[in-house]
VEXDREN-2710 file (C-alpha; in Angstrom, 1 decimal):
% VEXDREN-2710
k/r/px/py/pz
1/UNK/35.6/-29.4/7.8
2/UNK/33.5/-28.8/11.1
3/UNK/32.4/-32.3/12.3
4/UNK/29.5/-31.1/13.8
5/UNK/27.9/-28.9/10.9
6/UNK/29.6/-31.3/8.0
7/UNK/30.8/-27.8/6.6
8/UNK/34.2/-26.2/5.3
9/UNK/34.3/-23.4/8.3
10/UNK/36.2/-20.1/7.0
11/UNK/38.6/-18.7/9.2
12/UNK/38.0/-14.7/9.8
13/UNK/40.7/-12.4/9.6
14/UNK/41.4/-11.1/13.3
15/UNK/42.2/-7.4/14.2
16/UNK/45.6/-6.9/15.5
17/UNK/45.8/-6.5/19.1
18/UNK/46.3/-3.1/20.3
19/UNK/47.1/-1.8/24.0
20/UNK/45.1/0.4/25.1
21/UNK/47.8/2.6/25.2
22/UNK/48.2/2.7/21.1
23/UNK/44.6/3.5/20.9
24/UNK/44.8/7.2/22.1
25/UNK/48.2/8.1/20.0
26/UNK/46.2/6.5/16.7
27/UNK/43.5/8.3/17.2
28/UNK/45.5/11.7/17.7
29/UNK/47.5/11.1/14.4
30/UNK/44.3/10.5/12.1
31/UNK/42.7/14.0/13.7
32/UNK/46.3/15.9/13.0
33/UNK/45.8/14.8/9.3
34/UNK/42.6/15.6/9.0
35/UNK/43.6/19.1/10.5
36/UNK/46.7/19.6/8.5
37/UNK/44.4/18.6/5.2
38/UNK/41.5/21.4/6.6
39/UNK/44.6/24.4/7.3
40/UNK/46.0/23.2/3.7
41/UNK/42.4/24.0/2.0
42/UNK/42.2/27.2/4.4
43/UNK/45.5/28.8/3.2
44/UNK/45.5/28.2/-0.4
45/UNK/41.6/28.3/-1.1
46/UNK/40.1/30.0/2.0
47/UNK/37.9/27.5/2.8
48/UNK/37.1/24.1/1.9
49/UNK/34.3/25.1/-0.4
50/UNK/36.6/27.5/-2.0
51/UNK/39.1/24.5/-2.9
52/UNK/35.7/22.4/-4.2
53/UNK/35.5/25.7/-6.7
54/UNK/39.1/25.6/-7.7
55/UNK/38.6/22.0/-8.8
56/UNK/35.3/22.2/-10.3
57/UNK/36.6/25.0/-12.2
58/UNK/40.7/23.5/-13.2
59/UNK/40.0/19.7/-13.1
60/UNK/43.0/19.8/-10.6
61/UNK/43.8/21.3/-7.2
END
């Protein structure tokens, strides 16, 4: 209970600290994802609309 405010006081969760070191090789993996996902859709669908088609059309892709 806060003394001051007479209140239960909810802790936040904290973000884990990260070096600043970390930040640069995190954000490299999440864009070699995303461009291993777009190359995926390009060489089996040709593009991503085409893979939108596929599973509009099939249910699955």
């Amino acid at each position: 209970m806060s003394p001051t405010l007479g209140h239960l006081r909810v802790p936040l969760a904290r973000q884990p600290f990260l070096r600043p070191s970390q930040v640069p090789r995190r954000r490299r993996r999440r864009a070699a994802g995303r461009h291993r996902c777009r190359d995926y859709m390009n060489d089996r669908y040709g593009s991503p609309c085409g893979a939108w088609n596929f599973w509009q059309a099939n249910g699955w892709y």
